[in-house]
Backbone as ProteinMPNN parsed JSONL, in Angstrom:
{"seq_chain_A": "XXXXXXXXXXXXXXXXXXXXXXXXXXXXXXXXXXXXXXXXXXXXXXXXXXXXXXXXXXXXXXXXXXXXXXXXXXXXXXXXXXXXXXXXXXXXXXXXXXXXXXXXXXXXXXXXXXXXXXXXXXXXXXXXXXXXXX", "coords_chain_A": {"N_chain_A": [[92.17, 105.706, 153.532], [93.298, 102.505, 154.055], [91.877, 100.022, 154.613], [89.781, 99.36, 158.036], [92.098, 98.965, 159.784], [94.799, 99.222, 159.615], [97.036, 101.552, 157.735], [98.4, 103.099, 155.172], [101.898, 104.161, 154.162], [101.799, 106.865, 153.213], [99.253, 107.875, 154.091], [99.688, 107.399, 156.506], [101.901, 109.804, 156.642], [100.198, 111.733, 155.783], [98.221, 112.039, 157.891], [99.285, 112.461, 160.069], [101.142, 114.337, 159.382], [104.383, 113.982, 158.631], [107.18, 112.996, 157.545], [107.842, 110.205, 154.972], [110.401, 109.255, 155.869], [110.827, 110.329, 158.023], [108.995, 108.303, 159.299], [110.261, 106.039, 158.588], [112.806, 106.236, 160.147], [112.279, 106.115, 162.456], [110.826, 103.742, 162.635], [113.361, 102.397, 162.311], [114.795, 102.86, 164.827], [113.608, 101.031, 166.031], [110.692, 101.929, 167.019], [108.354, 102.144, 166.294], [106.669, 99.694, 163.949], [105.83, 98.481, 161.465], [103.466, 96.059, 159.768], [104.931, 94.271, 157.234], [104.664, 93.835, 153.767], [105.549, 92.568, 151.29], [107.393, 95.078, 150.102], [105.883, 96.891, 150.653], [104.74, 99.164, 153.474], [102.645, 98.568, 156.415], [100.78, 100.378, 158.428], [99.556, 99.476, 162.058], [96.398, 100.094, 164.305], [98.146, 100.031, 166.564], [100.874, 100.8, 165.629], [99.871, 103.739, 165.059], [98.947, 104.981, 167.005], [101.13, 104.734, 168.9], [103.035, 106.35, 167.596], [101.548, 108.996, 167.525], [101.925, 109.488, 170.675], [105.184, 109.469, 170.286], [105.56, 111.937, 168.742], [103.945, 113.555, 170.517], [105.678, 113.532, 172.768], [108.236, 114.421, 171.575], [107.936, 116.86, 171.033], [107.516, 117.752, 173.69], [110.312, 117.992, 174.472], [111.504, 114.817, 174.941], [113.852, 112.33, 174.592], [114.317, 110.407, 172.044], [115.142, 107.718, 172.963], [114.512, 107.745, 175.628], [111.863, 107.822, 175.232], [111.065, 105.788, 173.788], [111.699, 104.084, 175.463], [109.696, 104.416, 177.485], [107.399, 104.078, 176.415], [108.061, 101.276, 176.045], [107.567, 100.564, 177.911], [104.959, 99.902, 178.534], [103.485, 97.104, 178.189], [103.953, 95.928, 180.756], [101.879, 94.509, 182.191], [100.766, 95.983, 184.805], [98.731, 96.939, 184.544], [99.374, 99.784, 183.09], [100.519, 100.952, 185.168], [103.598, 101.095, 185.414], [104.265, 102.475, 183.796], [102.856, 104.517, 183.426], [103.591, 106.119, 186.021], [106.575, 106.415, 185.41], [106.436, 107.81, 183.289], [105.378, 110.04, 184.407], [107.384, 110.6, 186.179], [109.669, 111.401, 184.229], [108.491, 113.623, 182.816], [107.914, 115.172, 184.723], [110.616, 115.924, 185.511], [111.451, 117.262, 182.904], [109.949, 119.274, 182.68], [110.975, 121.039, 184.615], [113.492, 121.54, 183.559], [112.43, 122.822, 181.183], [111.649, 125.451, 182.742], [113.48, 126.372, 183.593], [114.939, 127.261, 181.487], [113.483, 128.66, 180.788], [113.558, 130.712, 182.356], [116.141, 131.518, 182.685], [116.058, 132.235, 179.608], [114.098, 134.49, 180.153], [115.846, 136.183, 181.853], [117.816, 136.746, 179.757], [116.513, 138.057, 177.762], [116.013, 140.115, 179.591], [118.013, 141.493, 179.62], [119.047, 142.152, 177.209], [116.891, 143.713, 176.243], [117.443, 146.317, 178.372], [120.596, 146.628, 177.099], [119.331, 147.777, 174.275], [118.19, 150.084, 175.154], [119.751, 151.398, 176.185], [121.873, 151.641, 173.99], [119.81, 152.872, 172.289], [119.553, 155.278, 173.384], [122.275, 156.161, 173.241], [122.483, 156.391, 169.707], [120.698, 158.156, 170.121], [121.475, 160.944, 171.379], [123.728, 161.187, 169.481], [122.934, 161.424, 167.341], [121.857, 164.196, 167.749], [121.464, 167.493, 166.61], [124.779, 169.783, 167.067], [125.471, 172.72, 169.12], [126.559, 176.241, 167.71], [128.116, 176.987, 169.836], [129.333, 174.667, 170.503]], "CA_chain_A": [[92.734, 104.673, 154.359], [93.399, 101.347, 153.549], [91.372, 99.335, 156.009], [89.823, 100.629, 159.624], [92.582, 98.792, 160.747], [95.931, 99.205, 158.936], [97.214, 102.462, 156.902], [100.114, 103.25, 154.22], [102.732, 104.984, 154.877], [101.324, 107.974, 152.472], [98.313, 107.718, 154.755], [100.437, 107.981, 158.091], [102.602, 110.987, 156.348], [99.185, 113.113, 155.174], [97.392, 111.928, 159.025], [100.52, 112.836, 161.049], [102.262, 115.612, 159.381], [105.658, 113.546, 158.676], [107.866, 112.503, 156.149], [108.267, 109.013, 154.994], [111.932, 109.363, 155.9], [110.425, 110.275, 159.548], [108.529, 106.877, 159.879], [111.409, 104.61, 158.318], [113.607, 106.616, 161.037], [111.233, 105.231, 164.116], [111.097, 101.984, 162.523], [115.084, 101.505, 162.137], [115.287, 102.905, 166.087], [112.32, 100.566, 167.409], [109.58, 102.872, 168.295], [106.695, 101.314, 165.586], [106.517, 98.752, 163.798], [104.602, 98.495, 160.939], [103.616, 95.104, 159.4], [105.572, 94.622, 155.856], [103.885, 93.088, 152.879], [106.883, 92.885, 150.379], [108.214, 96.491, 150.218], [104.484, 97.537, 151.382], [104.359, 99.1, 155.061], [101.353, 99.15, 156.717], [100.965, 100.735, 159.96], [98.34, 99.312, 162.412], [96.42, 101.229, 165.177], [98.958, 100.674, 167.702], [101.483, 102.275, 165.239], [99.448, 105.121, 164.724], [98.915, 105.692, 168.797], [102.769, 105.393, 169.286], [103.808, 107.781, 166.6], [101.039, 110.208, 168.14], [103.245, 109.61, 171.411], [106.543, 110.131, 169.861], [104.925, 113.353, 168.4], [104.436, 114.478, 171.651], [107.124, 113.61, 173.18], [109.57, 115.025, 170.914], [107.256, 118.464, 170.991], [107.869, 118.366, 175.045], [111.749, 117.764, 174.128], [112.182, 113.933, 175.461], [114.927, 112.135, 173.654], [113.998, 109.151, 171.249], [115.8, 107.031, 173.598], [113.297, 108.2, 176.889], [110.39, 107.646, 174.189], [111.613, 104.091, 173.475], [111.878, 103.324, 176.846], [108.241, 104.541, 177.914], [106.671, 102.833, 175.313], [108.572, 99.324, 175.843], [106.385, 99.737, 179.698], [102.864, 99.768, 177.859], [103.304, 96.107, 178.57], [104.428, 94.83, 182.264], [101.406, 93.884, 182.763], [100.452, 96.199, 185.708], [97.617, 98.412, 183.771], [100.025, 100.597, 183.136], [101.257, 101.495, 186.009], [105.039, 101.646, 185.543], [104.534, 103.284, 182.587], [102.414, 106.138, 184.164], [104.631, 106.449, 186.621], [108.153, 106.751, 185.163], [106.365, 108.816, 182.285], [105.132, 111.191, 185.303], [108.791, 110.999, 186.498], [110.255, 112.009, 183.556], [107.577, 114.799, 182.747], [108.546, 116.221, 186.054], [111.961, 116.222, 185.258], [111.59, 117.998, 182.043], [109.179, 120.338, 182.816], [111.681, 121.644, 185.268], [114.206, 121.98, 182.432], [111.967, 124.017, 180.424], [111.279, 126.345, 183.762], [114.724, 127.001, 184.111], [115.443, 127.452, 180.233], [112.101, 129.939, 180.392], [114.106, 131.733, 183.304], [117.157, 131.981, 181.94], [115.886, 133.435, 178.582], [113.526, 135.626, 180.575], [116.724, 137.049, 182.464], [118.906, 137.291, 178.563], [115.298, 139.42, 176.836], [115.605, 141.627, 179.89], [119.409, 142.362, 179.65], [119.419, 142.444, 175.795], [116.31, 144.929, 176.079], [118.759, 147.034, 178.744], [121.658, 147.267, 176.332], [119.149, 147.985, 173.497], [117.433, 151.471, 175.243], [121.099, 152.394, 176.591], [122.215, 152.047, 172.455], [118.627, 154.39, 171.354], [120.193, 156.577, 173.928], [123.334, 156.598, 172.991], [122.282, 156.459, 168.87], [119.797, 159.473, 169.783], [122.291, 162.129, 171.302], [124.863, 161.234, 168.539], [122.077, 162.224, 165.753], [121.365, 165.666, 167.897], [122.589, 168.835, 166.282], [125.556, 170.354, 168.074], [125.032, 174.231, 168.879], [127.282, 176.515, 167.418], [128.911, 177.369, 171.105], [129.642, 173.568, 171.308]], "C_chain_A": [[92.435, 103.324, 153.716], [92.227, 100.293, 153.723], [90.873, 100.309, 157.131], [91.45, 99.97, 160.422], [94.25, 98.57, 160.422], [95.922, 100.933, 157.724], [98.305, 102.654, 155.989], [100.877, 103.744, 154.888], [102.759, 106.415, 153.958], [100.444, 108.146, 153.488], [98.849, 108.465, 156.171], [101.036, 109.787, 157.973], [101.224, 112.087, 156.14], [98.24, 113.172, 157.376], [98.28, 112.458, 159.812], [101.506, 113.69, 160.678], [103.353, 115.082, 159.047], [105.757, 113.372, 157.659], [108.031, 110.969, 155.769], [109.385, 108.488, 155.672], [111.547, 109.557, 157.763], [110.419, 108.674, 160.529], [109.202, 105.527, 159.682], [112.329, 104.754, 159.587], [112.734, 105.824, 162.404], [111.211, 104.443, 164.135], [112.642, 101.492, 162.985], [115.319, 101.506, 164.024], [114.094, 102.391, 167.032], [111.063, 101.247, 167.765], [108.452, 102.433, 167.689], [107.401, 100.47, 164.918], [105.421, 98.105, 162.726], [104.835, 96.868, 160.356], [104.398, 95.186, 157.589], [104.801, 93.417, 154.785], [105.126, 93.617, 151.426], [107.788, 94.317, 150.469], [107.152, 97.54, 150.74], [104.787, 97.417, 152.943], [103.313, 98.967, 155.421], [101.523, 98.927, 158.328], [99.312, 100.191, 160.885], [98.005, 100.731, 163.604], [97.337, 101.133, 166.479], [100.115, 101.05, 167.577], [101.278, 103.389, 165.288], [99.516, 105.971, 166.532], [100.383, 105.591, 169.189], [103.304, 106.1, 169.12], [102.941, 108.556, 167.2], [101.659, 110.317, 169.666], [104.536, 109.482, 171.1], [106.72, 111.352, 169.219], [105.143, 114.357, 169.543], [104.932, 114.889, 172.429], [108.079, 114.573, 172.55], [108.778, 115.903, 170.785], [107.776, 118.724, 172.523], [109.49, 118.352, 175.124], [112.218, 116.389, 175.045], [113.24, 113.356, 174.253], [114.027, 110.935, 172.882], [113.833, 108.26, 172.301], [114.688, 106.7, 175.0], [112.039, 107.764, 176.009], [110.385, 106.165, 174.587], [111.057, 103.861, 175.016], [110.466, 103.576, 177.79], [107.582, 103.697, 177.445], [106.679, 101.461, 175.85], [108.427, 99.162, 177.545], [105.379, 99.368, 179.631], [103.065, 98.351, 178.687], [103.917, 95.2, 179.938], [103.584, 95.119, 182.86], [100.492, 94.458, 184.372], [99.061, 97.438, 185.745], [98.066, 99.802, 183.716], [100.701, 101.496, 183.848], [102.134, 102.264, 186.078], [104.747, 102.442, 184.887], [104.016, 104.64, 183.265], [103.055, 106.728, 184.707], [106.045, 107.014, 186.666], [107.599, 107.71, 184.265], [106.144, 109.867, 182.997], [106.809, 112.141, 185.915], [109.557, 112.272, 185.253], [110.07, 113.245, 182.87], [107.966, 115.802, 183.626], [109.732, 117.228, 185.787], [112.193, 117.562, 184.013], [110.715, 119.078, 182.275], [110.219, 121.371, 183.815], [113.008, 122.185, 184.865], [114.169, 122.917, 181.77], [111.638, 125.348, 181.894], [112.178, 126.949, 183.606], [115.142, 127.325, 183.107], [114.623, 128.984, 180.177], [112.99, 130.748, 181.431], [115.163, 132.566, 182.685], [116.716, 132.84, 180.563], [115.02, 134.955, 179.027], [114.689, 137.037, 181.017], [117.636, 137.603, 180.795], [118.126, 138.468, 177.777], [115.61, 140.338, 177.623], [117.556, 142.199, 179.699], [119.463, 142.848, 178.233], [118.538, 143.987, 175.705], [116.692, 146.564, 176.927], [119.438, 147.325, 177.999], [120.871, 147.998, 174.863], [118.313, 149.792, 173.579], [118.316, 152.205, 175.58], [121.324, 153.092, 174.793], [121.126, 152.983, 171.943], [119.699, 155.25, 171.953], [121.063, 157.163, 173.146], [123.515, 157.165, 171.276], [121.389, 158.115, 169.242], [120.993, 160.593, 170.168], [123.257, 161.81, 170.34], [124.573, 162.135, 167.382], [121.65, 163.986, 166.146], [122.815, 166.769, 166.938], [123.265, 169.333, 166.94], [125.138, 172.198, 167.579], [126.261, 174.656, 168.22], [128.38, 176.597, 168.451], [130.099, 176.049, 171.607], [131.057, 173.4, 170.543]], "O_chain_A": [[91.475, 103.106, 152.976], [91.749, 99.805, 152.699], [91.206, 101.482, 157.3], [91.864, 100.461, 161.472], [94.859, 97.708, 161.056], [94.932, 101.285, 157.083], [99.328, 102.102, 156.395], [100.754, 103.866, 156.106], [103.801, 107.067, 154.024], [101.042, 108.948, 154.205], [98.585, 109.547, 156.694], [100.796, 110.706, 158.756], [101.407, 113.277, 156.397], [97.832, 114.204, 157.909], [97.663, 113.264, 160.509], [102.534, 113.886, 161.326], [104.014, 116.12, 159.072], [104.894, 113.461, 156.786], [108.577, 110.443, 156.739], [109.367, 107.319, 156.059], [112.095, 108.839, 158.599], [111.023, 108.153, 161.468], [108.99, 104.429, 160.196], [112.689, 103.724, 160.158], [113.107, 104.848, 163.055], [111.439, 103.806, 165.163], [112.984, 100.569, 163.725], [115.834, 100.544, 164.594], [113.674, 102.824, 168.105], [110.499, 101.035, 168.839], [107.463, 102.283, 168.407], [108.611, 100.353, 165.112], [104.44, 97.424, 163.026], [105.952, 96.352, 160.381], [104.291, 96.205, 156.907], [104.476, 92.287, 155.15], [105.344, 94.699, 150.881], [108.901, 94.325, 150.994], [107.394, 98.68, 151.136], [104.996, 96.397, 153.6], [102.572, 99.351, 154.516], [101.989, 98.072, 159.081], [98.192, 100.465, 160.453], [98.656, 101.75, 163.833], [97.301, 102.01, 167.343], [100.753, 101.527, 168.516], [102.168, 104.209, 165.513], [99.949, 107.038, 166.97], [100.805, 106.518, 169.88], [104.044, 106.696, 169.902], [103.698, 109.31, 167.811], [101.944, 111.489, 169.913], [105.147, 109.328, 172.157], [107.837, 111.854, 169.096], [105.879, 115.333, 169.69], [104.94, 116.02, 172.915], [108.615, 115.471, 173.2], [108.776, 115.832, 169.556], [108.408, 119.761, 172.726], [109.874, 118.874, 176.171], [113.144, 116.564, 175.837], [113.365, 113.917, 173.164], [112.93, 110.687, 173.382], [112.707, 107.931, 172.673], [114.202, 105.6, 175.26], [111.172, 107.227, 176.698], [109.803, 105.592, 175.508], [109.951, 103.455, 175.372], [110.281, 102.867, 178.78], [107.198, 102.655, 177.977], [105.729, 100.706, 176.06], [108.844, 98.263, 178.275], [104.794, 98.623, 180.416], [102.807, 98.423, 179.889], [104.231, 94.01, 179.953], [103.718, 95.787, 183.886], [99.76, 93.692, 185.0], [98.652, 98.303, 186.52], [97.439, 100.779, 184.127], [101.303, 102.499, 183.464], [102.13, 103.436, 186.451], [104.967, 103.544, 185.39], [104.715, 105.612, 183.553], [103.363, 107.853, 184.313], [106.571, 107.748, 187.503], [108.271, 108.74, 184.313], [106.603, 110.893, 182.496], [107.199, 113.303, 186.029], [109.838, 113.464, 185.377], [110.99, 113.911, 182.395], [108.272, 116.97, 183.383], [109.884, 118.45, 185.794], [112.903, 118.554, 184.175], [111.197, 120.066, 181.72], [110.098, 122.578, 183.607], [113.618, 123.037, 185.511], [115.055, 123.739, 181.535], [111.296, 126.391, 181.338], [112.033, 128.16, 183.44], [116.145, 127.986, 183.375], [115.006, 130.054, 179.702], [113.038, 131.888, 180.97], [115.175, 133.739, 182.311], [117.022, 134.03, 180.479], [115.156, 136.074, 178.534], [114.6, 138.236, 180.754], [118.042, 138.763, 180.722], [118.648, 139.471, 177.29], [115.671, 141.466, 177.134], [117.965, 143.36, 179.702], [119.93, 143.972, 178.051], [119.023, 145.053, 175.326], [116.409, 147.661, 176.446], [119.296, 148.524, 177.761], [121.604, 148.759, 174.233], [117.978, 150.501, 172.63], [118.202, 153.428, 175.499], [121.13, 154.23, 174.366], [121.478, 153.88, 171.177], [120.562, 155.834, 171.299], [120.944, 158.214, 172.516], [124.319, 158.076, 171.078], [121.587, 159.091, 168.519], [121.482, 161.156, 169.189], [124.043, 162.734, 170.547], [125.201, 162.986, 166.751], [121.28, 164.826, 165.326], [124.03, 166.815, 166.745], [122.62, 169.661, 167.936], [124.775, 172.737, 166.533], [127.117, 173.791, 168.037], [129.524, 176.321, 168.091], [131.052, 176.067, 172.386], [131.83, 172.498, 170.867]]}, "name": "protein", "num_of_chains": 1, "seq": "XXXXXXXXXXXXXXXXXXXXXXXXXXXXXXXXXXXXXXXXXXXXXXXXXXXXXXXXXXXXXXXXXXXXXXXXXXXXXXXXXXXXXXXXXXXXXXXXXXXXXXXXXXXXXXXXXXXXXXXXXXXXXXXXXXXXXX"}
């Protein structure tokens, strides 16, 4: 690391798993913000704690957009209030997304695993030997 209080953007990519091409992408759509020193990035620590919430965001499947817009509450001022709040909202929301996604695939494994013990079936008497009588 560079500093305790600034990092590269080699630094960010080996600490955070990403690609350069990741952290230029977050920059161009707002979400950090690193300071620029000619063609030098350098990310401070309240880059590094955003990108570890846009990490986990985009692991729980919010959009960029929902990211952005959490983030840009950190500051009104109310000790985070809103922000807790709408981020609770929107947690809700998605968690109830993935419930119903987990349902739905639960219900497609058990039909697929249905059509797949009918087909043994149907694959096993095909492979039996017929008697001579038959």
């Amino acid at each position: 690391m560079t500093d305790d209080t600034t990092m590269t953007i080699r630094e960010m990519c080996d600490a955070f798993e990403v690609t350069p091409r990741t952290l230029r992408f977050y920059e161009s759509k707002e979400l950090i913000f690193p300071v620029r020193q000619g063609q030098k990035r350098l990310f401070t620590k309240r880059d590094r704690a955003r990108l570890k919430l846009i990490l986990r965001g985009k692991r729980f499947g919010f959009s960029l957009e929902e990211i952005r817009q959490l983030l840009d509450l950190y500051h009104m001022g109310d000790a985070q209030a809103t922000q807790l709040s709408k981020t609770y909202e929107v947690a809700e929301a998605r968690l109830a997304e993935l419930k119903s996604q987990r349902a739905d695939l639960d219900t497609a494994i058990a039909e697929l695993e249905e059509q797949m013990r009918w087909g043994e079936k149907m694959l096993s008497s095909l492979n039996q030997p017929k008697k001579a009588a038959e």
